[in-house]
N, C-alpha and C positions, 0 to 999 in steps of 0.2 A: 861645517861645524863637526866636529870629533869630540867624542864623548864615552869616554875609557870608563867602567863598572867590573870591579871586581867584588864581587859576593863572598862572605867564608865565613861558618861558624865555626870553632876553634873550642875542644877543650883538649884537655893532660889528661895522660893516662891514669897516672899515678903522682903523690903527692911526693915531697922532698923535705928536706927540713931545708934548705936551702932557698927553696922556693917562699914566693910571698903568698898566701892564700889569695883568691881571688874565687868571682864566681864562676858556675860550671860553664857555662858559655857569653860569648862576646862577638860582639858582628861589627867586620869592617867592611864600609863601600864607600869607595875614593872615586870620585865625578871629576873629571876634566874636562875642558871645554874652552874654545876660541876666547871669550872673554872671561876667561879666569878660572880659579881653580876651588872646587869645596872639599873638605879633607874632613870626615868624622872619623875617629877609631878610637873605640873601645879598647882599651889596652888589659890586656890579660895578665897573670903572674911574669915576674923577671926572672927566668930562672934561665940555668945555662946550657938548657933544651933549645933550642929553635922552634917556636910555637908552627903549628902544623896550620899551613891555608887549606884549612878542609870542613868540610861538615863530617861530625862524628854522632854518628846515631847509634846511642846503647840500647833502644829497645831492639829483637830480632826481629829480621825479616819485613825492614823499610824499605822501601824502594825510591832511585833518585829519580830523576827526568830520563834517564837514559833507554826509558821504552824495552825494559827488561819485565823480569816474575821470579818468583819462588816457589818452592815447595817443601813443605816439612811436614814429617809426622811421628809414631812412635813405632815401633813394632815390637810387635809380643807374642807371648804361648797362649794357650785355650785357656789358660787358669789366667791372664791375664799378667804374668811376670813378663818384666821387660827382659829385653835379650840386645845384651850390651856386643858388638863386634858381629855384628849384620853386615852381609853386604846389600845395597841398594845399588840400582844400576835402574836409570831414566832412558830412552833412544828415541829417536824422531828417525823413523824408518823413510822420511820422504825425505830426509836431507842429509841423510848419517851420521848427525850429531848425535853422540852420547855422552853420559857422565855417570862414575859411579862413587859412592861413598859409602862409610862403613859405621854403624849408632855408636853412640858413646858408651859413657856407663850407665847414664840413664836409660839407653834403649831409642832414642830422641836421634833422628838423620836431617839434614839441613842440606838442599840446592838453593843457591843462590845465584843472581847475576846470569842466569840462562833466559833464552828467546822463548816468548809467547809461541806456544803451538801446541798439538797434540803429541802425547806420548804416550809409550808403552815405560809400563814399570815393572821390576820385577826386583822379588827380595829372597836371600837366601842366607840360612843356619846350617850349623853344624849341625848334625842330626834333626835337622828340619827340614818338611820341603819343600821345594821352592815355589813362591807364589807369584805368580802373572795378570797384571790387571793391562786392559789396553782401555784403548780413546779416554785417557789422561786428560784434560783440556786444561790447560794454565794460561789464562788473562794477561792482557800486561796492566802490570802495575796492580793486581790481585793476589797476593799471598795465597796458595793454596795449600790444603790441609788435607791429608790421607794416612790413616792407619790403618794396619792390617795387622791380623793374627794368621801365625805359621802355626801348623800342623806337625806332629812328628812324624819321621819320612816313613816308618813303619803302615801311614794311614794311606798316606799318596805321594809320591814322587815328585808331581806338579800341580800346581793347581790353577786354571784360568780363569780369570773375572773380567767382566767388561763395566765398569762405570765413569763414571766423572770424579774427578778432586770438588773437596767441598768448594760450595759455591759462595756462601756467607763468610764475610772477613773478620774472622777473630781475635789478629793477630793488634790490629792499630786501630786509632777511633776515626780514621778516614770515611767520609761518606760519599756518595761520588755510584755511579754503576760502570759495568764492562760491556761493550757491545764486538761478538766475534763477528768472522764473514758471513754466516748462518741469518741472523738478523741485519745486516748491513744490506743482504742481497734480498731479501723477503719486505722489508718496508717500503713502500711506498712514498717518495717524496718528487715533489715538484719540480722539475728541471733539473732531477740528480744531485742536489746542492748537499753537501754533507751539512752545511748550517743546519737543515733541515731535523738530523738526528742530535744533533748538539744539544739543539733547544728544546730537546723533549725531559729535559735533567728534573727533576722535583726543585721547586725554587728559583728559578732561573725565567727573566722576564723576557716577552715573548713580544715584541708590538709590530711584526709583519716586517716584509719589505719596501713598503711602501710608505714608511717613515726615512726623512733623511737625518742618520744618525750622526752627521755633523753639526747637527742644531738641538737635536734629544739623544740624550746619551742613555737612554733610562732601556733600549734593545740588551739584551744582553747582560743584564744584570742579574750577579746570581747572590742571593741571601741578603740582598741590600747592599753588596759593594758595588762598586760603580764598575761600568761595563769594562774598560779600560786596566781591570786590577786581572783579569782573564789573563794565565800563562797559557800560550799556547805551545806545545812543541813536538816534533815531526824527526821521527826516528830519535827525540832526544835531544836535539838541537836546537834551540830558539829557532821559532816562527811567527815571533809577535808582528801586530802591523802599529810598525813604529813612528807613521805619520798621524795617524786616526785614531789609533787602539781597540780597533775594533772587538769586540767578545768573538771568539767563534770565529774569527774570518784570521786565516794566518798572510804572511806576504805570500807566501811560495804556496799555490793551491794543490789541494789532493780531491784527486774522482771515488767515486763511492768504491769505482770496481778494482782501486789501486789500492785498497785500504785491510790488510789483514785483519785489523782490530782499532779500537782506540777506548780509551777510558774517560770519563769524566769528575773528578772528585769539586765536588761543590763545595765541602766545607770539611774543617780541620784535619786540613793537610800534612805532612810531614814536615820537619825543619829542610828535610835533602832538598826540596822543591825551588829552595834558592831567590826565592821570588813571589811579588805579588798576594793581596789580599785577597784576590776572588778563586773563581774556579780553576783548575789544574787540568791541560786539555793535555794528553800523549796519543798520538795519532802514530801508528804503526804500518808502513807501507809494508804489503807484499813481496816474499822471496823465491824464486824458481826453488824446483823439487828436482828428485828424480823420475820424477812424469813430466812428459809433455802435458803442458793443459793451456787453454786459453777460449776467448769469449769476444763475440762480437754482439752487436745490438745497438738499436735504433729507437729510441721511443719520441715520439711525431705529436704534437697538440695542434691539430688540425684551426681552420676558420669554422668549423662546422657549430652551431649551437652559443653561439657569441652575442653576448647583451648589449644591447649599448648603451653609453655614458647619459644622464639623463639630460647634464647641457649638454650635450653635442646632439642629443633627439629635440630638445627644444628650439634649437638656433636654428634645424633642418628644418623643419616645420613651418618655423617663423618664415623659412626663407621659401618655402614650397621645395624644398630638394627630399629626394627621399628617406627613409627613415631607414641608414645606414652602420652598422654598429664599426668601430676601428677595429683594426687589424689586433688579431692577437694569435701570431701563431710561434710556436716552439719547438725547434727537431733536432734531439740531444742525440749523438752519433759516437761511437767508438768503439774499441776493441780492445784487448790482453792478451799479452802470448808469453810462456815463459818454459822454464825446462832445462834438463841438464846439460853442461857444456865437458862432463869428465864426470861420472856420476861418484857421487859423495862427496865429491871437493871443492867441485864450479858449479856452479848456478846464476841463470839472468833472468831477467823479468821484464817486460817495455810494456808500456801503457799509450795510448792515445785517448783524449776524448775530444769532440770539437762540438760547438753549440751555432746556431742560428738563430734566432731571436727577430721578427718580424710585428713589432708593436707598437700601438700608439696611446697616448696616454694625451689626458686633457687641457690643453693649456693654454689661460688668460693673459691678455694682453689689455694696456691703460690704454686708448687712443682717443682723438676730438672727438667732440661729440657733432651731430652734424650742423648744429649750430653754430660751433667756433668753426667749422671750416668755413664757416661763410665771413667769416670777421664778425657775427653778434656773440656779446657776453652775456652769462647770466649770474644772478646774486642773489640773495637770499637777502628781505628786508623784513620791518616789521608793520611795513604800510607807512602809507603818508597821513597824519591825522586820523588813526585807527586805535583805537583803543585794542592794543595786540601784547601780546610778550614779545619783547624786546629780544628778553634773554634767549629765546626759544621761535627764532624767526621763521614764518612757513611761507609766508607769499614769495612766489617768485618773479624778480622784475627782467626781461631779455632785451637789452640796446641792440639796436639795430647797429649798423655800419655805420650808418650816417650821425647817431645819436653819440655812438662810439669817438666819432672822429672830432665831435662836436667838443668833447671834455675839456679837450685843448687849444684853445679858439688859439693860441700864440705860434703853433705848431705848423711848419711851413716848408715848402724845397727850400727855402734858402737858409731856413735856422738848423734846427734839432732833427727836423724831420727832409731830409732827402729824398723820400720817394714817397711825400704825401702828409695829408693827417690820417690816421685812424689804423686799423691795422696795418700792419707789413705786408705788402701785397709779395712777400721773396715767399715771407713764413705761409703765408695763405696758397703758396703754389706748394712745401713742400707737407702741407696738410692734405693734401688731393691725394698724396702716394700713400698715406694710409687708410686702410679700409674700413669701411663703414662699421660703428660699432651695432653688435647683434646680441647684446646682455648688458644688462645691468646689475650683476652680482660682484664688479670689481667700479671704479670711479669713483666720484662725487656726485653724479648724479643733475649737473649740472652742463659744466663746459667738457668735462671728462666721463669717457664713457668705456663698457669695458666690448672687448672683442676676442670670443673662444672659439677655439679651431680642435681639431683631431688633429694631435704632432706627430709624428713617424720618428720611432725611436729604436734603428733595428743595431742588433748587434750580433760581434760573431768575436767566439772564445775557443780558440784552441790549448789545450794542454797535455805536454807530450814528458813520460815520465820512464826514467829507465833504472833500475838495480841488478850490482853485481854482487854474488855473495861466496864468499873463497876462503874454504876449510882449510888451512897452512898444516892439520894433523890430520892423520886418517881418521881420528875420533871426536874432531871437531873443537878440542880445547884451547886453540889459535885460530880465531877465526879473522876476517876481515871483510869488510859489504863498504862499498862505495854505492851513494844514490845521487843521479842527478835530475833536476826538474827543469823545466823551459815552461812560460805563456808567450802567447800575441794575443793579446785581445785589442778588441774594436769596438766600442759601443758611444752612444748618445746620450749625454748628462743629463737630465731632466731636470736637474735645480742649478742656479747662478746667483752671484748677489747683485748682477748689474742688471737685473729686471725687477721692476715695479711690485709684480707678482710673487718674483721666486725662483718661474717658470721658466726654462730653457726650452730645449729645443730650437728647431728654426724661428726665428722673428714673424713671419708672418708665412703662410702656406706658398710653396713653392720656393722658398730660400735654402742655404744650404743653414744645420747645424750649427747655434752658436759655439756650443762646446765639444769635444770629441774628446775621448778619454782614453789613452792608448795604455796599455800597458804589458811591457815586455819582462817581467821579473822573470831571474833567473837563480838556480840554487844548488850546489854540490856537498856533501853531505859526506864523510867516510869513519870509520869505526874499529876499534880492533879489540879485540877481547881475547882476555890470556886468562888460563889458569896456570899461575906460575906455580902453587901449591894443592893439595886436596883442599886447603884451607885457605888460601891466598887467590883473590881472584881480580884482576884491574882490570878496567872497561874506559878506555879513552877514546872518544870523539870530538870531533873538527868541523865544521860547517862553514860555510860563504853564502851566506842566504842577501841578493841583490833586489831589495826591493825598489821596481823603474816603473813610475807612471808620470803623463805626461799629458796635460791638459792643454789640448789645440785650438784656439780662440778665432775669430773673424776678426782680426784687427786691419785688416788688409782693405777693410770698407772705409767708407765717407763717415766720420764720425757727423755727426747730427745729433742733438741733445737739446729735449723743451724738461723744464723743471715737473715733475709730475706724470710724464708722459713716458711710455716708451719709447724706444729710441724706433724712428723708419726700419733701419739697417745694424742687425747682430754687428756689435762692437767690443768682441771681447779680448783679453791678454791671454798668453799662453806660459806654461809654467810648466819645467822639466825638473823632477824631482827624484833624485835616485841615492838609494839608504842601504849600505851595501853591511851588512852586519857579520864580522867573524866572532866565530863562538868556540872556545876550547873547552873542553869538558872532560874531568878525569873523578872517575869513581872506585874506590878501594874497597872490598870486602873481605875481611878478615876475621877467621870464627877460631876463637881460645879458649877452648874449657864448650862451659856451658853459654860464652856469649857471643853473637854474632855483632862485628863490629866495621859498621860501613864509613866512611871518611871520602872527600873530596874537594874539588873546589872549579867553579864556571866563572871563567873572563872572557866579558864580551868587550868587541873595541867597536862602535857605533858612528858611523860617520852618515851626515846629512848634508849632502851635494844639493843644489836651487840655483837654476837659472829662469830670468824670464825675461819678457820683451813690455815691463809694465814701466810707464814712464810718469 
């Protein structure tokens, strides 16, 4: 299936007498797809302009998905008069990029469409003098905000300052926090899982991992929209997962230690956002400097100090086996190396991380009970001549084999029944290959009885990430960064619908995995960013984000199937699923007078590839 979305809000600059009034914006998104076609469009004024496929934001200093920041401030004299015809001048001394621009008439400087990172600033008058603030720190997708008052140069020459750009966002009513490398690398989270910081947003629903969010959707919801309404995006690019919708989980994974920044805006987002009712994820990968740097690290969750499951202690017990807790061990492993390849122009970055995962988790199985392996059944009645509830039957009656075989005195080798009366003695052989049941927390409590084992559910996750980043100017105002991502992961499904329970894993201890859950997603990613003017600044990217999982079944066994009953032998289908999504993205900012004026538009072409061996 292919499935074409182009997004765009649209208004005019300016009004015409020619033109028909209409309202200030209108949103077109045209669906295609294998069985047929859906066409909405809001039609705008007929005028004999060419209406623009763009989003046009007239407040300043919005930011689209393009994993960008800003900065603006005012600058002034000691009496507090503005000073029109300033020069400002921004630099990232780690990567050469600079930019500079000059206040208006109101004294007001405006960077736009520049990369999240620290800077030095530095502003200069005519008969003033010059003033230097360093470790700048601008968020992505945080508007920051800096005013300074110059001196006249009769006082000082130069003047150095060391702070931050305001922290609080004044500029939009976006709510949402910025998390730098500073805090990415200091918190504390479980298996590395960036998820982890995601879900710490104010409003955002938290129900663990140990919910399967194909059945509750309610993981990840943030302000009451459903988990599924989460834009996620990665350098910019669409990174939703287009099978599941998961909150928080993109196709194409990022490691903590790949991650320069990311932001979360939970609620009233901008119109540029393009998409989706819920939270607003820009996840920012790390770019090589003019330093060598890089990082290796291990972090290990040992078997040491492990609980066990409370059935899996009861069943041991019961059985005289010792009181053994499952396997739960974790050893996240990787490294980062990155650095200059030409300093100021070239820059790479590579990432590895890889996981081993050595766990078991609890899982119920329906099986005979040891009664029906003998051929007796049991029932629930309300007595013979018992004054009993009927409705609400407690006695229980058990036929024997013989009593069983009795039911059907007509029943014989040479009619209905070939191999006898009374039980199937085929079925009564292939009730002996399953194991004795050791709980009663799953069944009926009758013929059906339940059977919990400790499942082995180990997995191993590699993900290997590389970025190029190439200044096309000495001053960095052509820039270009291509990123590419790779996984292999390997892991153990733990839920299926073709068990009684839920429960996957192996069918019974010592079998192989009914389900195995492969996934190779792969993703390339490239950018360019031009200032064609002081004023004119366009930012186009491109992405191929290949989302490939594939689900490896046991169908290859002896199917065998009793109604109610697990199956002897894992019987399951296998389903190859690959969602290969390209995303163009162009973003225009354009500052005239006193207003900053951004414009764009994102088309993604969406296709869903499915094969399986299900019959």
């Amino acid at each position: 299936m292919t499935r074409i979305i182009l997004l765009a809000v649209v208004s005019k600059f300016a009004s015409r007498p020619s033109c028909t009034p209409v309202s200030r914006t209108a949103l077109r998104e045209i669906g295609m797809h294998s069985s047929g076609a859906i066409l909405r469009v809001a039609k705008v004024a007929r005028c004999w302009k060419a209406l623009l496929l763009s989003v046009l934001v007239l407040t300043p200093l919005l930011f689209s998905q393009t994993s960008t920041t800003s900065l603006h401030g005012v600058i002034s004299d000691a009496k507090g008069a503005v000073l029109p015809g300033a020069t400002v001048t921004i630099d990232d001394p780690a990567t050469g990029f600079t930019r500079s621009t000059t206040t208006d008439s109101q004294g007001v400087y405006q960077f736009v469409q520049i990369p999240p990172a620290t800077y030095s600033f530095s502003a200069s008058a005519k008969g003033f003098a010059t003033v230097k603030q360093e470790n700048v720190r601008l968020l992505v997708g945080t508007p920051g905000t800096l005013n300074l008052t110059l001196g006249v140069q009769g006082e000082a020459v130069t003047v150095e300052v060391s702070a931050q750009a305001q922290a609080v966002n004044t500029e939009d009513a976006t709510l949402g926090h910025a998390f730098g490398t500073e805090k990415i690398e200091s918190l504390p989270f479980e298996g590395r899982d960036p998820v982890g910081i995601l879900s710490l947003q104010p409003g955002v629903v938290w129900v663990g991992k140990n919910v399967d969010q194909s059945f509750d959707s309610r993981g990840g919801s943030v302000n009451g929209a459903r988990s599924d309404q989460t834009n996620v995006t990665l350098d910019g690019i669409d990174n939703n997962d287009q099978e599941l919708g998961r909150a928080f989980q993109g196709a194409l994974r990022s490691t903590l230690d790949s991650l320069q920044e990311f932001r979360v805006t939970t609620s009233n987002s901008n119109a540029d956002t393009g998409r989706s009712s819920g939270a607003q994820v820009n996840l920012v990968t790390k770019s090589g400097t003019n330093n060598w740097h890089g990082s290796a690290y291990e972090y290990n969750r040992s078997g040491i100090g492990e609980a066990n499951d409370w059935f899996n202690k009861q069943t041991q017990l019961n059985s005289g086996e010792p009181n053994k807790p499952p396997h739960l061990v974790r050893n996240t492993f990787g490294a980062t190396f990155g650095g200059p390849i030409k300093k100021d122009r070239v820059f790479f970055f590579a990432a590895y991380e890889g996981q081993r995962t050595r766990e078991n988790f609890q899982a119920f199985r329906i099986v005979p009970s040891d009664n029906l392996r003998q051929g007796m059944i049991s029932y629930l009645t309300c007595g013979a001549g018992q004054a009993t509830d009927c409705a609400n039957p407690t006695q229980v009656v058990a036929l024997s084999p013989q009593q069983f075989a009795s039911l059907d005195p007509n029943c014989g080798p040479n009619g209905s029944c070939p191999l006898g009366a009374g039980a199937n003695p085929a079925v009564l052989q292939v009730f002996q290959t399953y194991p004795h049941p050791n709980t009663n927390a799953v069944g009926d409590g009758l013929n059906f009885a339940g059977f919990t084992f400790s499942a082995p559910a180990p997995g191993k996750l590699d993900t290997y990430i590389a970025k190029l980043d190439i200044n096309l100017t000495q001053n960095g105002n052509h820039r270009v960064f291509v990123r590419g991502g790779l996984q292999n992961d390997h892991s153990v499904l733990k839920k299926e619908p073709v068990s009684q329970t839920g429960d996957s894993g192996p069918e019974f201890p010592g079998l192989t995995p009914n389900l195995l859950n492969l996934n190779n997603s792969k993703g390339i990613i490239a950018s360019y960013t031009a200032v064609l003017r002081n004023n004119l600044i366009n930012n186009f990217r491109y992405g191929y984000i290949r989302q490939g999982e594939d689900t490896v079944g046991t169908k290859n066994e002896h199917f065998v199937h009793f109604r109610g009953l697990d199956n002897p032998l894992g019987f399951n289908t296998s389903t190859n699923s690959h969602v290969p999504v390209n995303n163009f993205v162009d973003d225009v900012t354009w500052t005239k007078g006193k207003h900053t004026l951004q414009f764009g538009g994102n088309f993604r072409i969406i296709n869903n590839i499915r094969s399986s061996n299900s019959t």
